[in-house]
C-alpha positions in Angstrom: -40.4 3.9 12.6 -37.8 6.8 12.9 -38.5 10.4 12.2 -37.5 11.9 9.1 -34.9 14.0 10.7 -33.2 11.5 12.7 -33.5 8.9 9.1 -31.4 12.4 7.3 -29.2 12.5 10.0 -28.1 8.6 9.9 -27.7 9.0 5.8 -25.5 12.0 6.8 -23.5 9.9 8.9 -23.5 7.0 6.3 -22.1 9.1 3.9 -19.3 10.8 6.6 -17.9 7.1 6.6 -18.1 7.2 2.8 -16.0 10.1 2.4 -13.8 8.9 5.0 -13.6 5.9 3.3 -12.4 8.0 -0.3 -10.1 9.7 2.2 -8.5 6.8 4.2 -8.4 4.6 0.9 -7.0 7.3 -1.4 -3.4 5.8 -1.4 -4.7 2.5 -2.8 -5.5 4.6 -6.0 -2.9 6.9 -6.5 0.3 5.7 -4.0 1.7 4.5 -6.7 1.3 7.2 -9.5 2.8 9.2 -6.7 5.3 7.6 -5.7 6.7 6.9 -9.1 5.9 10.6 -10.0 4.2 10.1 -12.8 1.7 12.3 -11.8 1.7 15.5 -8.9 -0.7 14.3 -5.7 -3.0 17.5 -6.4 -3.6 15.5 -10.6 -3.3 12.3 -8.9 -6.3 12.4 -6.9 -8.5 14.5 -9.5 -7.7 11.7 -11.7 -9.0 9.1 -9.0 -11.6 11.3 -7.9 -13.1 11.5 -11.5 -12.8 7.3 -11.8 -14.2 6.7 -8.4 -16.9 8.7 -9.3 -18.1 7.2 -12.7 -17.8 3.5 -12.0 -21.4 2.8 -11.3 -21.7 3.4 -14.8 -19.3 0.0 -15.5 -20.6 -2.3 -12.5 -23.8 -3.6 -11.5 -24.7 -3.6 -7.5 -23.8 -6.9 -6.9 -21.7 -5.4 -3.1 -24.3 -3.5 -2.3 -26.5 -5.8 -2.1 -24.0 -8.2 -0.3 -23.4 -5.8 2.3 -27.7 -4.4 2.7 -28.6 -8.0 2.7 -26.1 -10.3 3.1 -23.8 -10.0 6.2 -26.5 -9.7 8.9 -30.5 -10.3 8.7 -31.6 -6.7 6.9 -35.0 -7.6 9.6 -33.0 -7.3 12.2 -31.7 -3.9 10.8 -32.9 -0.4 13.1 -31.7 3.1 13.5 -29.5 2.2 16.7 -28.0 -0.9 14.6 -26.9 1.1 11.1 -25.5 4.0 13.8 -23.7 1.7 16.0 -21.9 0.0 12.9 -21.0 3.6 11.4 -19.8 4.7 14.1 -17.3 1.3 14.7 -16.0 1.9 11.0 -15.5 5.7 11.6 -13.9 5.4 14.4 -11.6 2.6 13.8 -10.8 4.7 10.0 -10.3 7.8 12.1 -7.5 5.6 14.5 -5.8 3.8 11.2 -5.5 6.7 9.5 -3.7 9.0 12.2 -1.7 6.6 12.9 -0.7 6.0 9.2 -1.8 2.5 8.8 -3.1 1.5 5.5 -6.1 -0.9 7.4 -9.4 -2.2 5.4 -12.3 0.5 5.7 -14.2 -2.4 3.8 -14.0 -4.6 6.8 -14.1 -1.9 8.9 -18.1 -1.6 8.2 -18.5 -5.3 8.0 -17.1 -5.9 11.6 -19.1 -3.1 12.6 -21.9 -4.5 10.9 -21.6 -7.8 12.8 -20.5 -6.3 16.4 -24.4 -4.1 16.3 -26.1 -7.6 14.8 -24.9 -9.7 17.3 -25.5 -7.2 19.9 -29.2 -7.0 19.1 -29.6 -10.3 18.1 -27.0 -12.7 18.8 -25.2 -15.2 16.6 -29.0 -16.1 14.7 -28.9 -13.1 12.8 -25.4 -13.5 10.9 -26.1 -14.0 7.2 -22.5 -16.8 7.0 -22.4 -17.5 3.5 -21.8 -13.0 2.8 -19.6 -13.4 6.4 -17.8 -16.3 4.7 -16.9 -14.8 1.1 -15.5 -11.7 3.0 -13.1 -13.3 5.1 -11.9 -16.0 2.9 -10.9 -12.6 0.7 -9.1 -11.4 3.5 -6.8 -13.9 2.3 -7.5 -14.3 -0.9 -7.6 -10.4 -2.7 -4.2 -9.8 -1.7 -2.7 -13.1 -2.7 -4.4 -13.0 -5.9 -2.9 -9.6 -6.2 0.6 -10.2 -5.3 0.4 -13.3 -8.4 -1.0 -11.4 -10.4 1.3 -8.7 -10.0 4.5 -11.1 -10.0 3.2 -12.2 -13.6 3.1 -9.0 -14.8 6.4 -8.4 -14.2 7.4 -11.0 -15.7 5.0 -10.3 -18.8 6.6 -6.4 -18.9 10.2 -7.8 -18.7 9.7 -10.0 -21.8 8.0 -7.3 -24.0 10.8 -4.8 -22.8 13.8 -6.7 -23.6 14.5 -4.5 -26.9 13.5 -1.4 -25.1 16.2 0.6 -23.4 15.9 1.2 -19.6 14.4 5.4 -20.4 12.4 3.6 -23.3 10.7 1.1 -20.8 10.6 4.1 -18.5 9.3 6.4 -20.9 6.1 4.0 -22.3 5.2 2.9 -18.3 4.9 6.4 -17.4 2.1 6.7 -19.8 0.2 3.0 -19.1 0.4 3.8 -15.7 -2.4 6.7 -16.1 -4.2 3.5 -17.2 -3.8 1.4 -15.0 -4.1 4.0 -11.9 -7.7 4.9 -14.1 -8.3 1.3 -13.9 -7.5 0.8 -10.5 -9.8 3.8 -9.5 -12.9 2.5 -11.3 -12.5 -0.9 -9.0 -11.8 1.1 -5.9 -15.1 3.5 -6.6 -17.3 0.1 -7.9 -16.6 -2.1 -5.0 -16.1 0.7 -1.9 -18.8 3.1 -2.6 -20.9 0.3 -2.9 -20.7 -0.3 0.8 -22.4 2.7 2.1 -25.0 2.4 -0.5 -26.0 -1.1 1.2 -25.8 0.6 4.4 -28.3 3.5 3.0 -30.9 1.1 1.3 -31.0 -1.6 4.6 -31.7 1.7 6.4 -34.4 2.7 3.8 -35.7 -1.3 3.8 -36.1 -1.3 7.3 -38.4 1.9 7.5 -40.4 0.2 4.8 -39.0 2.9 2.3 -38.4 0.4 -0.5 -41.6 -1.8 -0.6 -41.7 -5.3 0.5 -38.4 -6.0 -2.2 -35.0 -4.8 -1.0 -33.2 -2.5 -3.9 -31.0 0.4 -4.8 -32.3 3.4 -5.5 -30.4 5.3 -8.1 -30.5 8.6 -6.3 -28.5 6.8 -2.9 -25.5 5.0 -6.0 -25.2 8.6 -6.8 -24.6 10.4 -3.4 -22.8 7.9 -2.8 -20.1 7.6 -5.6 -20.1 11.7 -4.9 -19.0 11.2 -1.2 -16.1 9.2 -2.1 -15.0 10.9 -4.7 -15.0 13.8 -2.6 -13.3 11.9 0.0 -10.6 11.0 -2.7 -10.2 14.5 -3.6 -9.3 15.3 0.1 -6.4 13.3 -0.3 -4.9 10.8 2.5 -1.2 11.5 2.7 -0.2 9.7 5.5 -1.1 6.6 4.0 0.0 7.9 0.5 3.3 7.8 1.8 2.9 4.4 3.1 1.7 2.7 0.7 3.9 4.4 -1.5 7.7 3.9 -0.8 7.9 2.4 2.8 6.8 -0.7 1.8 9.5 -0.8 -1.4 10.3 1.1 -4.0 8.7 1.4 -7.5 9.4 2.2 -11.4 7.0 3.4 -13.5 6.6 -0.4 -15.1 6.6 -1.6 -11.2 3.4 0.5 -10.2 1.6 -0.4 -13.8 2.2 -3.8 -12.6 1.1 -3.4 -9.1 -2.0 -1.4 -10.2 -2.9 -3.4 -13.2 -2.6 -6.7 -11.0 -4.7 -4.9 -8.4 -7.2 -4.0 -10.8 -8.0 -7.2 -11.9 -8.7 -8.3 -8.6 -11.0 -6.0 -8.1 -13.4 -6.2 -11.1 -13.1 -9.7 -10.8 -14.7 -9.5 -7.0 -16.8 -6.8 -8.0 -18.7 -8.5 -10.8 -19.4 -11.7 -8.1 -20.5 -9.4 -5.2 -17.7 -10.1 -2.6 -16.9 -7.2 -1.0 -13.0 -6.8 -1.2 -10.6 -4.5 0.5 -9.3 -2.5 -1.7 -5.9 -1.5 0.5 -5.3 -5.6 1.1 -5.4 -5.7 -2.3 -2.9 -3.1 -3.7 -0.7 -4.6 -0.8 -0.3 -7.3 -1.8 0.2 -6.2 -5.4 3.1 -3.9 -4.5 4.4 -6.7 -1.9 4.2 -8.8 -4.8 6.4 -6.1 -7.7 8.9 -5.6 -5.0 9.4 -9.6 -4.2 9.7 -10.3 -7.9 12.8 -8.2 -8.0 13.9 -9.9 -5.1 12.4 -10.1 -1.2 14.9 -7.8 0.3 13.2 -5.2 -1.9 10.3 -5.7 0.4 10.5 -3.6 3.8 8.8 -6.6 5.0 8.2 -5.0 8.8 6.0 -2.5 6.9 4.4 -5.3 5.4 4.2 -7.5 8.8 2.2 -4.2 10.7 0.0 -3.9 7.8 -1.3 -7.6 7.9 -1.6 -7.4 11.7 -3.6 -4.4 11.1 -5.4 -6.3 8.3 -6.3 -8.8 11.3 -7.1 -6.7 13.8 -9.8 -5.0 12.0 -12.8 -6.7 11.7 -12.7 -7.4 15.6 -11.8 -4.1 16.6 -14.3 -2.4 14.1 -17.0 -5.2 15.9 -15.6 -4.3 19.3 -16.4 -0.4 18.6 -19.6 -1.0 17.1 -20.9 -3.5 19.6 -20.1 -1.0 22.8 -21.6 1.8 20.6 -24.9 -0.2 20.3 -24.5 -0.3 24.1 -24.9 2.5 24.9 -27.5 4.3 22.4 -29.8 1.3 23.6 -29.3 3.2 27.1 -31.0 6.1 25.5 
């Protein structure tokens, strides 16, 4: 058992990655309201901020759980290993987002996860069916996005063909504060939702939740607040990004790209996989700009972002492992 200073202190570092994670992952909410100026960045992420917020109210806990229970062994799960994997995600956000690159915070704390598991306990203590469903969405979020997103199009071309082009312009602007709303209430359900699995495993393994692992409401809440917060803080760099380096987009483009996005993400919400939320919109706004036609697509933006989409899990794991390392020093 931990004392109860050192058990606040981890919590406070839990929820330092979940802010971070609001921060680094605030573009995949509101690049695209942004960029198509539909709203000014300051409304833009109050609007997010508000949606990231109340979207435990709409989902059930089915990530959190994944991630507490179902990525390594949760009776594996100590003080040194929930530091160790913080710190691997932290510091691998911290890198991503100075350097501007829109990576997965998502798989950030899985490979971080996994580096301080097998670091303590080898390869026996990797849960593979959670470890499976995450990397087979590696792939699959954004490709599910980028179709998705390409039917939409196609959807908002048909229903527009009476509409002139400041008409079609005109009715997007307004769908697109739905969309971004909707987009923000998948982003806060399946990313918040991390660092509350984090929390309770914590909790579970200092026998603070009985013999049955669980949420407790108080830790959804603290939670969703931290990445609202972190959403409120903005994330520039990446706004800009995600927002017009990798192509350009109308109003009825970044409805599309959301909406698409969106989808994806309640879908994998509702059946517990725990997503990346900035694979997702990528591949969404890869797929808007392709549908117009692929030189739209600045596709050596693109090409960095998926090698950085790669890179990681192991990196994150690399971090996290060394980490471990060295607190067991101690």
């Amino acid at each position: 058992m931990i004392s109860f200073s050192l058990l606040v202190a981890l919590i406070a570092v839990a929820l330092l990655f979940d802010f971070l994670n609001g921060l680094h992952d605030a573009a995949n909410s509101i690049a695209t309201v942004v960029a198509t100026r539909v709203l000014q960045p300051h409304w833009a992420v109050a609007w997010a901020a508000f949606f990231n917020f109340i979207a435990f109210l709409v989902f059930g806990l089915h990530v959190a759980n994944t991630i507490g229970a179902g990525i390594i062994n949760p009776d594996i799960v100590n003080a040194q290993v929930v530091f160790s994997a913080l710190m691997g995600a932290i510091v691998w956000n911290v890198i991503t987002w100075l350097l501007g690159i829109p990576s997965s915070s998502s798989h950030a704390l899985i490979g971080g996860l996994l580096g301080a598991g097998l670091s303590k306990a080898g390869l026996a203590t990797i849960e593979w069916g959670g470890v499976t469903k995450t990397v087979l969405a590696i792939v699959g979020s954004p490709a599910l996005g980028l179709v998705l997103a390409m039917l939409l199009v196609l959807g908002v071309a048909w229903t527009s063909l009476r509409l002139s082009p400041l008409g079609v312009d005109k009715r997007y602007r307004k769908l697109q504060l739905v969309s971004a709303a909707l987009y923000s209430l998948g982003h806060g359900g399946n990313d918040a939702q991390k660092t509350m699995g984090i929390i309770a495993v914590l909790l579970y393994s200092q026998g603070m939740l009985g013999n049955e692992f669980h949420i407790p409401l108080w830790v959804v809440l603290t939670c969703q607040a931290a990445m609202a917060l972190g959403t409120l803080a903005g994330g520039w760099r990446i706004v800009h990004t995600m927002g017009s380096k990798i192509t350009r987009l109308t109003p009825a483009q970044g409805f599309c790209a959301e909406t698409g996005g969106a989808i994806t993400l309640f879908g994998a919400t509702w059946l517990g996989v725990p997503v990346s939320t900035t694979h997702t919109i990528t591949g969404a706004i890869i797929g808007v700009g392709a549908s117009r036609r692929l030189s739209a697509v600045r596709w050596n933006v693109a090409s960095n972002i998926v090698v950085a989409w790669v890179v990681t899990l192991p990196a994150a794991a690399a971090i996290s492992a060394a980490t471990y390392w060295i607190v067991s020093l101690f």
